[in-house]
N, CA, C and O atoms as CSV, one atom per row, in Angstrom:
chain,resi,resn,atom,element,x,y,z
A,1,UNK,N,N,-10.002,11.982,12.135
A,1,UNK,CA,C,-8.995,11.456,11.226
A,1,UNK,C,C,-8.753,12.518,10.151
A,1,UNK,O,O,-9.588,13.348,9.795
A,2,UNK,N,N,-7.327,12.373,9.609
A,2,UNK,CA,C,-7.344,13.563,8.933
A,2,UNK,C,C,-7.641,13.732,7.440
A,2,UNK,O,O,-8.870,13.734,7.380
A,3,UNK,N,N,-7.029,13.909,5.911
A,3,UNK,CA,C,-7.639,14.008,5.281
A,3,UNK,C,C,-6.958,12.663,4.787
A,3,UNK,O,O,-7.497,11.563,4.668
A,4,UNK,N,N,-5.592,13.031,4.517
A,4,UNK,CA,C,-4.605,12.092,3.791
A,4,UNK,C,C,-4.673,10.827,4.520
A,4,UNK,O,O,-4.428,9.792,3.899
A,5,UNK,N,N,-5.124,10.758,6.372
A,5,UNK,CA,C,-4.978,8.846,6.448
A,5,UNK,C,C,-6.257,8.430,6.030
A,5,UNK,O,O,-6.370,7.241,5.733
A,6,UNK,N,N,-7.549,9.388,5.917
A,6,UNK,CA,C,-9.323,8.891,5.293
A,6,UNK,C,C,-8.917,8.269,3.493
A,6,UNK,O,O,-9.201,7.170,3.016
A,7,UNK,N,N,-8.128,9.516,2.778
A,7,UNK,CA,C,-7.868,8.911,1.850
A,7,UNK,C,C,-6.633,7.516,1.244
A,7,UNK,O,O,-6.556,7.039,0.112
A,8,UNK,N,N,-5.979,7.243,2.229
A,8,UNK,CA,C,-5.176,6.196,2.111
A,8,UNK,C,C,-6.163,4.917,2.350
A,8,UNK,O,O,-6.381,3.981,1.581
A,9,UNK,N,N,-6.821,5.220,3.958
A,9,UNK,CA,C,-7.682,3.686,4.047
A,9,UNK,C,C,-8.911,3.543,2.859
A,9,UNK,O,O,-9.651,2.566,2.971
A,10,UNK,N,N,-9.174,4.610,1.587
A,10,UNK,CA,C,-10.222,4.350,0.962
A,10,UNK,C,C,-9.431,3.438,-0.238
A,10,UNK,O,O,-9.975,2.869,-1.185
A,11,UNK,N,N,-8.384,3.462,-0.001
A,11,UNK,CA,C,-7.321,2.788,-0.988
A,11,UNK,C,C,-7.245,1.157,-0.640
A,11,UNK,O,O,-6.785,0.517,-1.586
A,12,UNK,N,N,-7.584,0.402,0.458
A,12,UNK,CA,C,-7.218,-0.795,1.241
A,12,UNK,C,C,-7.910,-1.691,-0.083
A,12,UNK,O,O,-7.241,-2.439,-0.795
A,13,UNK,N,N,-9.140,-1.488,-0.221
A,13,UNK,CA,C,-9.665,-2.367,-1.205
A,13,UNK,C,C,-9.031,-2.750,-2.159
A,13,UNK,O,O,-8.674,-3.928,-2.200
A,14,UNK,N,N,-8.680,-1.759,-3.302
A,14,UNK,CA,C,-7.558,-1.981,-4.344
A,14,UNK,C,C,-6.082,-2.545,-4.173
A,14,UNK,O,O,-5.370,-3.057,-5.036
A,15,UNK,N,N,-5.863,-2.357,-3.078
A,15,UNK,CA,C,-4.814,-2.568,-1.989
A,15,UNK,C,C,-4.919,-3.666,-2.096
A,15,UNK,O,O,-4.362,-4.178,-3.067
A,16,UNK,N,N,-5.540,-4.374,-1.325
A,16,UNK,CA,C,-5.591,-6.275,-1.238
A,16,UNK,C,C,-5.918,-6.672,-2.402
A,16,UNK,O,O,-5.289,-7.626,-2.860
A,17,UNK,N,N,-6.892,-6.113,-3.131
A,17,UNK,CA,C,-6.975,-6.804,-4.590
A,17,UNK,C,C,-5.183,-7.130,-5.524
A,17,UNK,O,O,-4.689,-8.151,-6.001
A,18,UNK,N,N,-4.697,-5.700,-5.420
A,18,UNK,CA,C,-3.410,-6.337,-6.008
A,18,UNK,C,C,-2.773,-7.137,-5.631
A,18,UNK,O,O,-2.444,-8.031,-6.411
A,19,UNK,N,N,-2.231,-7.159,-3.978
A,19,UNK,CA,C,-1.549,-7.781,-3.038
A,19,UNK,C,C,-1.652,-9.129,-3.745
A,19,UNK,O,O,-0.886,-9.777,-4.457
A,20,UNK,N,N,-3.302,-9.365,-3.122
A,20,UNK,CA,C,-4.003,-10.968,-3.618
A,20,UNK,C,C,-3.456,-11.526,-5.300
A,20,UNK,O,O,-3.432,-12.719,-5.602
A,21,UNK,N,N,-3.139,-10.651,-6.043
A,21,UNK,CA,C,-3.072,-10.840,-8.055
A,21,UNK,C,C,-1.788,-11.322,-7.609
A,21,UNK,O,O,-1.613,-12.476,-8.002
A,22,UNK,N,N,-0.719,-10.816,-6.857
A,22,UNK,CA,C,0.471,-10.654,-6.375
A,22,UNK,C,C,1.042,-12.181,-5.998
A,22,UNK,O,O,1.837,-12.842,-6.667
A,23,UNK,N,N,0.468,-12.513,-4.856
A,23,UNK,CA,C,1.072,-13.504,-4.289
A,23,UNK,C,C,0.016,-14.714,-4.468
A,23,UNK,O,O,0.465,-15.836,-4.231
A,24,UNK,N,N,-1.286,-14.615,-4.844
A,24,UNK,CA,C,-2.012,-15.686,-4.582
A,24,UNK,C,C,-2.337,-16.409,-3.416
A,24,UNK,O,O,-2.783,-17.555,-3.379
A,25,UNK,N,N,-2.033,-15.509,-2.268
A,25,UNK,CA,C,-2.407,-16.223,-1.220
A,25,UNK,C,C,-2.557,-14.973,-0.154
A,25,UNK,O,O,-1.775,-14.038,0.016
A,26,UNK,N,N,-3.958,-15.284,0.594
A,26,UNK,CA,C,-4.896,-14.181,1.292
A,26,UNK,C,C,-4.005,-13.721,2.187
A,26,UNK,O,O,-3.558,-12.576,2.112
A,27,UNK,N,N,-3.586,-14.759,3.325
A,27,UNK,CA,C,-2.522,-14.315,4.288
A,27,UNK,C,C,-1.358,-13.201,4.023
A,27,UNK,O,O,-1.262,-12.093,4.549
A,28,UNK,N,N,-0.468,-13.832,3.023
A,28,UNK,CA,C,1.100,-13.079,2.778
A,28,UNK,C,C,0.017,-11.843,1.712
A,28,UNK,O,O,0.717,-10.836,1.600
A,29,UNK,N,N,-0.952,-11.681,1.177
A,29,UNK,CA,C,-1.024,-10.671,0.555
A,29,UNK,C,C,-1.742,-9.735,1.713
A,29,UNK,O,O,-1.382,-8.569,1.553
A,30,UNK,N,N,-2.540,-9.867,2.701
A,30,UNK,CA,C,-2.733,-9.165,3.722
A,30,UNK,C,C,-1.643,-9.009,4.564
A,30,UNK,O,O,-1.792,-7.896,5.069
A,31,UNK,N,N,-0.674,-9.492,4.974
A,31,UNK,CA,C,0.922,-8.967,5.336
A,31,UNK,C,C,1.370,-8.199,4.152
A,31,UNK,O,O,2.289,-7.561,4.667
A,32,UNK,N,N,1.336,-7.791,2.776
A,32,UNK,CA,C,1.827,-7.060,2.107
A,32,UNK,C,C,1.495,-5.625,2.692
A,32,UNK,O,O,2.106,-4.685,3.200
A,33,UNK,N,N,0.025,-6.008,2.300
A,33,UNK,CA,C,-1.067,-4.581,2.254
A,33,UNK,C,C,-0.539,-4.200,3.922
A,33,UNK,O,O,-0.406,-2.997,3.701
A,34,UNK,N,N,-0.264,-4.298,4.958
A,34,UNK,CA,C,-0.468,-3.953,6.363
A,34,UNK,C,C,1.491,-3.742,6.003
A,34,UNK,O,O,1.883,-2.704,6.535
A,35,UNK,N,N,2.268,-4.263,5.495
A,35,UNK,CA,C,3.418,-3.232,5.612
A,35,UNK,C,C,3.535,-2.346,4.522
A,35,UNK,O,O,4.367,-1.459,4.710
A,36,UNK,N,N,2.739,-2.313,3.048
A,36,UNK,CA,C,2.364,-1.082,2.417
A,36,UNK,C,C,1.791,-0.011,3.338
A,36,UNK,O,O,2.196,1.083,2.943
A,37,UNK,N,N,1.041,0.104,4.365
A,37,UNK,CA,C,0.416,0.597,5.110
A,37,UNK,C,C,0.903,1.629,6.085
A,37,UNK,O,O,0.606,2.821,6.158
A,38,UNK,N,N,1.977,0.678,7.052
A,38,UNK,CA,C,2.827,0.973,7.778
A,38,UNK,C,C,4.076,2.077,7.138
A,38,UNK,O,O,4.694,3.087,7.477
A,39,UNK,N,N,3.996,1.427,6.358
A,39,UNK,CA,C,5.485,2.459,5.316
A,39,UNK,C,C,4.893,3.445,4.992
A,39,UNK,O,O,5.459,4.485,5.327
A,40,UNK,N,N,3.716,3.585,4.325
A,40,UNK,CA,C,2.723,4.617,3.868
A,40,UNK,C,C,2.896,5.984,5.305
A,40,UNK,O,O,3.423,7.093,5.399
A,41,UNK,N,N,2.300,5.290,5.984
A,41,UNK,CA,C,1.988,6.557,7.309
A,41,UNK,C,C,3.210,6.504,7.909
A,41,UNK,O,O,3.315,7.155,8.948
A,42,UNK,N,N,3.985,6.011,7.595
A,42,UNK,CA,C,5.238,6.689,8.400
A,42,UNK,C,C,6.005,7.646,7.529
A,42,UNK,O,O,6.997,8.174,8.030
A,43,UNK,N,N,5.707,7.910,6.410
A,43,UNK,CA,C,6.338,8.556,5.088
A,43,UNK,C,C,5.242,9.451,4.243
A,43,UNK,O,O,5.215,9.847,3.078
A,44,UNK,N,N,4.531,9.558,5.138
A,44,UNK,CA,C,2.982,10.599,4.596
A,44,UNK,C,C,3.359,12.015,3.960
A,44,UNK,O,O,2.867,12.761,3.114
A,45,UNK,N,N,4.576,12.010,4.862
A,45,UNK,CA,C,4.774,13.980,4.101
A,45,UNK,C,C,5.344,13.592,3.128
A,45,UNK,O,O,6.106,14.482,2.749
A,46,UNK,N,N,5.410,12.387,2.257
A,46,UNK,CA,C,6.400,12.172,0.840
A,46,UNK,C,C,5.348,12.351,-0.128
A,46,UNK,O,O,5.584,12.455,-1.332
A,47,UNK,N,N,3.937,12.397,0.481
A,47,UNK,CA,C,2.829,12.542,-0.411
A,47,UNK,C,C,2.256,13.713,-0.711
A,47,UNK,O,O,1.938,14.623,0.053
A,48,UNK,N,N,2.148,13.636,-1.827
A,48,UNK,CA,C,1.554,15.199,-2.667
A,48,UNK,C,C,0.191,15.051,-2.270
A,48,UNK,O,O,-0.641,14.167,-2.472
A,49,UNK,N,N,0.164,16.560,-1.415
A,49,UNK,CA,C,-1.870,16.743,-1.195
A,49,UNK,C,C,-2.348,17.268,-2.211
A,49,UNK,O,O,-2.017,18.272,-2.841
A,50,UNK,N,N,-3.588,16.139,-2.415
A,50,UNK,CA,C,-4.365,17.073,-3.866
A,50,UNK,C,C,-4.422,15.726,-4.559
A,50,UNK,O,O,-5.442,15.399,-5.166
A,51,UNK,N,N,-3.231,14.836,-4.480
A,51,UNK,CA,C,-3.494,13.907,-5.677
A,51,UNK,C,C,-3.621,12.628,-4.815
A,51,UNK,O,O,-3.229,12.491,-3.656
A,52,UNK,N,N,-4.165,11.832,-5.498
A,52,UNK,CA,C,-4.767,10.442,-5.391
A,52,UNK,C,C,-3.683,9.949,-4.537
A,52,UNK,O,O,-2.563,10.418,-4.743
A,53,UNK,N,N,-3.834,9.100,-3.635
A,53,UNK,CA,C,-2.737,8.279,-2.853
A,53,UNK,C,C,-2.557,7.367,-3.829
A,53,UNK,O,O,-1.355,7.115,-3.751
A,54,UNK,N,N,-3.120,6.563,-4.907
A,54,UNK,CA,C,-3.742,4.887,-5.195
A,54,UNK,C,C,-1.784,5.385,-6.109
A,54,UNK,O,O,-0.911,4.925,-5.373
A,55,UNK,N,N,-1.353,5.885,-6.964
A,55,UNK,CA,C,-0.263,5.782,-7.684
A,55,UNK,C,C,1.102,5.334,-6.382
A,55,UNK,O,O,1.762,4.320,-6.613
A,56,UNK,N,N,1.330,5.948,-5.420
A,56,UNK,CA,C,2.039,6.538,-4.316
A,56,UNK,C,C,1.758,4.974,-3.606
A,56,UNK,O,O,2.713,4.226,-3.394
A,57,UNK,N,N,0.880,4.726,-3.395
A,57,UNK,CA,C,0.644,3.528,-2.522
A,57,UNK,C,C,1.268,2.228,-3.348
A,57,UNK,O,O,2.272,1.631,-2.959
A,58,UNK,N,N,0.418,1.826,-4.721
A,58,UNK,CA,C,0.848,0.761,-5.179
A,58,UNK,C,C,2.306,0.761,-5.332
A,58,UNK,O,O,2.770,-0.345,-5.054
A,59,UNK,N,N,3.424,1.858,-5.774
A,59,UNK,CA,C,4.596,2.141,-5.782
A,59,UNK,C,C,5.029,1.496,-4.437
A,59,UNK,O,O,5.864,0.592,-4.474
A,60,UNK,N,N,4.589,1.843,-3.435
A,60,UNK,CA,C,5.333,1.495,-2.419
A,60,UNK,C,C,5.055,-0.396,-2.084
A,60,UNK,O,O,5.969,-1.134,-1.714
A,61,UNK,N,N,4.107,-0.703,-2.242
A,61,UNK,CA,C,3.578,-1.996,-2.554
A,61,UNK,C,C,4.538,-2.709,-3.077
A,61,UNK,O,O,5.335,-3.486,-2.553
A,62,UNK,N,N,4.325,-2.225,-4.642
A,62,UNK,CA,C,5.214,-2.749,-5.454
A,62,UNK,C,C,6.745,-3.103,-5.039
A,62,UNK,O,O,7.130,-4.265,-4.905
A,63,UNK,N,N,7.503,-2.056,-4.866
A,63,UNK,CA,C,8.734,-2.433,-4.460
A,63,UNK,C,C,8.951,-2.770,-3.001
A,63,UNK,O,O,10.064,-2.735,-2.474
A,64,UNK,N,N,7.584,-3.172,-2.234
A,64,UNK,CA,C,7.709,-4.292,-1.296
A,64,UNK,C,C,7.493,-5.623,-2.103
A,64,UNK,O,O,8.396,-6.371,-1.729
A,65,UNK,N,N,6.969,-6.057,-2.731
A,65,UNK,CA,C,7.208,-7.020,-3.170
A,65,UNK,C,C,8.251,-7.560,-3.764
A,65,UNK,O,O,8.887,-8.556,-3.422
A,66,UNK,N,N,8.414,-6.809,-4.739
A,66,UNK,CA,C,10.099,-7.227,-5.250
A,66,UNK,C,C,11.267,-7.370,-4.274
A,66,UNK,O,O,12.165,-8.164,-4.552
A,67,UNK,N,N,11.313,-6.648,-3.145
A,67,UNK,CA,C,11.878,-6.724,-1.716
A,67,UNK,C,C,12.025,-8.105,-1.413
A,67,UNK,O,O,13.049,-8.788,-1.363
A,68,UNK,N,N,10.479,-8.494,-1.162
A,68,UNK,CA,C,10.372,-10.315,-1.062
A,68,UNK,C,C,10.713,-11.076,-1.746
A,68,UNK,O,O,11.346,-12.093,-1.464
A,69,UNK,N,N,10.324,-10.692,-2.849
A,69,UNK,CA,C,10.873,-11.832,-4.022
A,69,UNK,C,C,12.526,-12.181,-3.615
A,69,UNK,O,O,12.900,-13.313,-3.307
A,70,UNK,N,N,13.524,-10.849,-3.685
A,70,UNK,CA,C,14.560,-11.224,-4.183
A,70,UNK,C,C,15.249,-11.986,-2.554
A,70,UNK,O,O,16.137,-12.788,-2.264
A,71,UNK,N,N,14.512,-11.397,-2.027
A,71,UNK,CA,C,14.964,-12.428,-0.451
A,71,UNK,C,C,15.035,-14.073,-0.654
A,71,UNK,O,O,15.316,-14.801,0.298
C-alpha cells in the first residue's frame, strides 16, 4: 500500500467520529465516511504530499454533507 492511501485510512477514526457528531446516526454516518472515502481516492493527486490528509479529508466530508442536507 502506498504512502498517501496508509495515510488516509489512519484518518477513518476521526472520520466516523465526525460523520457520527454529524448525523447522529451510526449507519448514514458510516455511508458518509465510505463516500468521503471513495471521493478521496479517486481525487488523490488533488492532495498535497507532505501534509496531513485529516484538513483535505474533512473538507471533502464536509461538503458531502451539506450535499445531503440540501437534497
Amino acid at each position: 500500500m502506498d504512502e498517501k492511501k496508509a495515510a488516509i485510512l489512519s484518518e477513518i477514526p476521526r472520520l466516523r467520529r465526525y460523520a457520527r457528531s454529524l448525523l447522529r446516526d451510526r449507519d448514514s454516518a458510516d455511508d458518509l465516511v465510505q463516500d468521503c472515502l471513495e471521493r478521496a481516492l479517486v481525487r488523490l493527486d488533488n492532495w498535497q504530499t507532505g501534509e496531513s490528509p485529516r484538513r483535505w479529508l474533512f473538507t471533502i466530508m464536509h461538503h458531502l454533507f451539506i450535499d445531503q442536507m440540501r437534497k
